[in-house]
C-alpha positions in Angstrom: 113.4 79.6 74.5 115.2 81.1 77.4 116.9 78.0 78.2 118.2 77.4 74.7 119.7 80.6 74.8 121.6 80.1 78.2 123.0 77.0 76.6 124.6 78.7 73.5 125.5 81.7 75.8 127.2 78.7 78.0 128.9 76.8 75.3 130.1 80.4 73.7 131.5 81.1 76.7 133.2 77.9 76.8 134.7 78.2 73.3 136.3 81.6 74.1 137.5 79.9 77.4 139.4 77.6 75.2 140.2 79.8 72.7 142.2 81.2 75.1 143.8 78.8 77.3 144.7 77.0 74.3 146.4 80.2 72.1 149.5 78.5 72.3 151.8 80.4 69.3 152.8 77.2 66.9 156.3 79.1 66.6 156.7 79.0 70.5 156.3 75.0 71.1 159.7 73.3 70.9 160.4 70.2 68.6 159.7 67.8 71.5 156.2 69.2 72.5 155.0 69.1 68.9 156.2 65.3 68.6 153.4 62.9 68.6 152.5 59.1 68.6 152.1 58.5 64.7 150.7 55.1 64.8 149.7 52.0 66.6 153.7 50.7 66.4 154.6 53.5 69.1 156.3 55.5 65.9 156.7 59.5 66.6 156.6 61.9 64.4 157.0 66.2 64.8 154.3 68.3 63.4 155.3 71.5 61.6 154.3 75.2 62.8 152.1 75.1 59.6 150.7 72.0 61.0 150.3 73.0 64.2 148.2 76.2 63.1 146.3 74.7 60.7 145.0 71.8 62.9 144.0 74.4 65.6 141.8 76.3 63.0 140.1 73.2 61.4 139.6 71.2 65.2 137.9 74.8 66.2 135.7 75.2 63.0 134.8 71.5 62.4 134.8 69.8 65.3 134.7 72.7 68.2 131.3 72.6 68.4 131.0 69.4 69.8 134.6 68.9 71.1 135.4 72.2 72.8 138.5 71.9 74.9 138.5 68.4 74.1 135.1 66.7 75.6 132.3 65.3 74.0 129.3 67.2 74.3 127.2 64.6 73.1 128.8 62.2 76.0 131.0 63.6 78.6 131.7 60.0 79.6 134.1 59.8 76.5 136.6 62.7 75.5 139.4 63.1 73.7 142.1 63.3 76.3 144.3 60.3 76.1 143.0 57.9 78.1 139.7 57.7 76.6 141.3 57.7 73.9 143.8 54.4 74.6 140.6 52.9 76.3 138.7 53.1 72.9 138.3 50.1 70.7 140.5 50.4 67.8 142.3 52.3 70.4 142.7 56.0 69.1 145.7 57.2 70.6 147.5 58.3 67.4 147.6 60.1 64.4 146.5 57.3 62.3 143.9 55.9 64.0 142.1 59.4 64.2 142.4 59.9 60.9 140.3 56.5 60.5 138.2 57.6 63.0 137.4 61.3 61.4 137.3 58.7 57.4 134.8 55.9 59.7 133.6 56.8 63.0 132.3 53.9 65.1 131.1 54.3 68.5 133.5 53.6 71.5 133.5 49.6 71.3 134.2 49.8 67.4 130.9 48.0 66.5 129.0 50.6 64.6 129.4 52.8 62.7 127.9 56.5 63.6 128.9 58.1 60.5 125.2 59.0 60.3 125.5 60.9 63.7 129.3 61.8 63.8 130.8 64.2 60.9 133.1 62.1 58.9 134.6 62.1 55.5 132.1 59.2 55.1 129.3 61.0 55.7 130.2 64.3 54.1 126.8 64.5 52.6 124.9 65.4 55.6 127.8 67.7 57.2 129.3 69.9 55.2 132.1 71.2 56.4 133.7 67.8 56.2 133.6 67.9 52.1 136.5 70.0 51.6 138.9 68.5 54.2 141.8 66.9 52.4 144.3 64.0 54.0 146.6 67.0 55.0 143.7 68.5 56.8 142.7 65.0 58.8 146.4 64.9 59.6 146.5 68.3 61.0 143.2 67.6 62.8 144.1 64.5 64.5 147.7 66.1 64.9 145.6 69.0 67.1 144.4 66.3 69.2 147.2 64.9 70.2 149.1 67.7 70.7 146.6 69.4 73.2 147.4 67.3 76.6 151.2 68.4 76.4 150.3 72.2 75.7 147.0 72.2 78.5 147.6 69.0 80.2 144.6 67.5 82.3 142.5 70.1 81.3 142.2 68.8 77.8 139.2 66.6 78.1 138.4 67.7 81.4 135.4 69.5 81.0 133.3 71.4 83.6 136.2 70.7 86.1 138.5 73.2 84.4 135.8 75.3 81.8 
């Protein structure tokens, strides 16, 4: 029992820790920090303030959890900074391909499907705070993502090294 509660007490402690280091104002970041990679062609395109916002809300209450400051509790090997994310297979290094990810998780290779273990629109069923997310929330969401390296850099994904 005690050891249960050490590990929320830990992982609460690492949300606020994020909370903070990543409470970056949307109406501070410049047009060029809140350009991303769009999709797989290389194409770019600038999130909105209201984007920006709304993407940092729904990452922390849907996927924060599990994804805290951008690792994978489940699997540190894998996080979401952007070379695991370019390493993945569909590579997921873009706005578009998260969005498919977050509609059809696989795992890493791209052979299975872990909708069943992953919260996905697919799988909306069994985790419900996926039910209500529309395409504009996905889009924020995966916007979030890809965002995070050029407002935290290497921390994003970097775990206990930097949380």
């Amino acid at each position: 029992m005690f050891n249960k509660q050490l590990k929320f007490f830990y992982f609460f402690c690492l949300s606020i820790i994020s909370f903070w280091t990543t409470n970056s104002n949307a109406l501070d970041l410049d047009e060029a920090t809140r350009t991303v990679v769009k999709d797989s062609t290389g194409q770019t395109v600038v999130l909105s303030s209201e984007q920006v916002k709304r993407g940092k809300r729904l990452f922390n209450t849907t996927c924060g959890a599990c994804h805290v400051g951008g690792i994978t509790k489940t699997n540190p090997n894998v996080g979401l900074d952007p070379e695991s994310l370019s390493l993945a297979t569909p590579r997921r290094d873009n706005v578009e391909s998260l969005i498919d990810f977050l509609n059809n998780p696989t795992t890493y290779d791209g052979l299975t499907s872990i909708a069943e273990t992953h919260p996905s629109v697919k799988s909306a069923d069994i985790y419900p705070r996926m039910r209500s997310l529309t395409d504009e929330d996905l889009y924020s969401i995966a916007g979030h993502i890809m965002l995070q390296p050029k407002i935290i850099s290497e921390k994003w994904g970097g775990g206990k090294t930097y949380y």
